[in-house]
C-alpha angles and dihedrals in degrees: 000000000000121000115238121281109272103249099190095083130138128198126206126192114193115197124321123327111232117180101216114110129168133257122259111262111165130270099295102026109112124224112261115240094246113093118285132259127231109247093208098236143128108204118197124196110201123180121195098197123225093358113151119217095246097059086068097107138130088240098054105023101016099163093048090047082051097056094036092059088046092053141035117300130195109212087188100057124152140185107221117250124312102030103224142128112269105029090065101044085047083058094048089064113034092032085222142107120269093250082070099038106039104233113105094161141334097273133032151158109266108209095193096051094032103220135082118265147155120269093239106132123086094239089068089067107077106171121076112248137214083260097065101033090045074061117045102019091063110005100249134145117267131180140183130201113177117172100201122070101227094056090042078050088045095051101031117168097347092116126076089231115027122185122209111223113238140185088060096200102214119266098011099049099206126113119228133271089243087059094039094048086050088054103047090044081056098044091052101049088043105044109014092221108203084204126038126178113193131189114191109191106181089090093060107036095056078052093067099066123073122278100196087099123073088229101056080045096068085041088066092042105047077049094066095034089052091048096041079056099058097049086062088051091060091039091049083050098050090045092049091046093052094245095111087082091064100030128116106192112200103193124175130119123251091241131334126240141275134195126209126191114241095261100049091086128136119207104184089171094085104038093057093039083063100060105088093227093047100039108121093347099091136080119214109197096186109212094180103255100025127033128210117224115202117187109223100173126104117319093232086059101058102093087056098041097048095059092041091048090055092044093062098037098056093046087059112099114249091034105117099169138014132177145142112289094244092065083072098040089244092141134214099312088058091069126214115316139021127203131190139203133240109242112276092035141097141211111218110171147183082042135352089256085062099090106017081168116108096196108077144147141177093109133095092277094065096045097095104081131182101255121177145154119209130138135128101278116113087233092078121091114224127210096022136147116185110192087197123115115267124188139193087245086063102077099066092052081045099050086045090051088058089052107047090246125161121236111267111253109290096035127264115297085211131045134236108263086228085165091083091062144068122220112276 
């Protein structure tokens, strides 16, 4: 039995609709000056949050295997460092690096406001994304439908239709897949989006929790069944509606999952507070497996702090790989230095008492993702394995590719995924 339909939604309607779209001409064609023609085609984004490649099974997540195996899958995928959230979110949709967007992870330290907080307001999201151009480029329907607070925060009002998640469950505010599906089956019958972009959190939020016990065990597991359950719901709909036959489905998570023992924890706070010319002069943002170190000493200090930070951090047990920021493309919001945790290990900082969650990601571990393409569409290509890399970047440059769009100014960071796809 259904829950019942979600009541808190808002819908936003951001200039004229205008139902025109372009054809699908490949990743660096450009669109033609003439007006545009419509592609005939429905493209859903679904991300099944924290779920790690090998729970793709036909014992665990039995629809998803289904429609992976009928459609293209990418056996190299990859989420983008680090491996959080709302970065790669953030790359889903804008198809470029942090630097660009402005979302390095999901928490940092903010130099203007002085003080550590989540990246959860749209004006931390610089760079345009496939559901405003989608919009406003060629007048179609968008939606998004995002489970968890901080991304509805994140993406605000760039969709035409935007639904507000609800119920919040306490301590992990997100609001579950039953509810989200509800909503984007909803959102779909009432509005028609051309565009969707879907974030289903059960999956990780059950992830966050230990696995060394049986029970929590079955937790996991009845989080991907159930999941798995509520994707065939939205396939069976669009089947029964008639759309199947024009949809493209991009499904893959944003990272996977890692578990660490109690004892496997890294506090880097104290250890750079000791050393005379870092004491009170540094900033920790713990992201679970990796942590973000922002200087915030004297400017004339700094040559001297950034090789001393990374120094220390790399000496501390658990840490498996430290390095300035730029070397990952995180921009100036990341700080200075980013560390990152062995697997089976956790960062908790400022104190011990900071991540008490054993399930964690954002380091090197919980990079390899599920990623595949499958719907109804002739377009799609079925039966395929493709061994190349795929990235969470990619989708943006992919979706664009559907639409006819043109690459953003300064070119894609990813690439479309043009593979899954056969010539129109």
């Amino acid at each position: 039995m259904n829950a019942p339909q979600p009541t808190r939604r808002q819908v936003l309607v951001g200039g004229a609709v205008a139902l025109t779209a372009t054809a699908l001409t490949g990743a660096a064609a450009s669109r033609a000056s003439a007006a545009p023609t419509d592609p005939g085609i429905d493209v859903h984004v679904v991300v099944v949050d924290g779920m790690r490649p090998d729970e793709l099974t036909t014992d665990l997540t039995p629809t998803l295997t289904r429609l992976a195996a009928a459609g293209t899958t990418f056996t190299d995928a990859s989420a983008i460092a680090i491996a959080e959230t709302l970065p790669n979110h953030a790359a889903m949709m804008t198809g470029v690096r942090p630097s660009r967007n402005g979302v390095p992870a999901n928490v940092i330290f903010d130099q203007a406001e002085g003080e550590t907080r989540d990246l959860d307001r749209p004006t931390d999201l610089w760079a345009p994304t496939m559901l405003d151009r989608i919009r406003d480029e060629l007048g179609f329907v968008t939606a998004s439908v995002l489970s968890k607070e901080y991304l509805h925060g994140l993406f605000g009002t760039r969709a035409s239709v935007v639904w507000e998640p609800a119920p919040l469950m306490p301590g992990t505010e997100h609001a579950p897949d039953i509810f989200t599906m509800d909503a984007l089956i909803r959102t779909v019958e009432d509005h028609a989006p051309r565009f969707t972009f879907t974030n289903l959190g059960d999956v990780d939020r059950v992830g966050h929790i230990d696995l060394s016990g049986v029970s929590l065990r079955i937790a996991r597991h009845a989080a991907l069944r159930n999941t798995d359950r509520q994707v065939e719901r939205f396939v069976s709909f669009l089947q029964s509606t008639g759309a199947w036959s024009r949809s493209v489905v991009i499904v893959l998570a944003d990272h996977s999952m890692d578990w660490s023992e109690p004892a496997k924890l890294i506090g880097l706070t104290r250890p750079l507070d000791a050393d005379p010319l870092l004491s009170g002069n540094v900033r920790v943002c713990q992201n679970g497996g990796a942590d973000l170190i922002a200087w915030t000493g004297a400017a004339t200090d700094r040559a001297a702090a950034i090789p001393r930070i990374r120094q220390i951090a790399a000496s501390v047990d658990g840490v498996e790989t430290v390095a300035p920021t730029s070397d990952y493309d995180l921009g100036d919001r990341a700080g200075d230095v980013v560390a990152f945790c062995k697997p089976g290990w956790r960062f908790s900082d400022p104190t011990p008492f900071s991540n008490p969650i054993p399930g964690n990601h954002g380091h090197s571990a919980t990079l390899p993702i599920p990623f595949f393409v499958t719907g109804g569409s002739p377009l799609v290509r079925t039966g395929q394995t493709v061994d190349g890399p795929a990235r969470t970047i990619d989708v943006a440059p992919t979706v664009a590719a559907l639409f006819g769009l043109d690459a953003p100014t300064g070119d894609w960071d990813g690439k479309a995924l043009t593979q899954a796809f056969n010539q129109s």
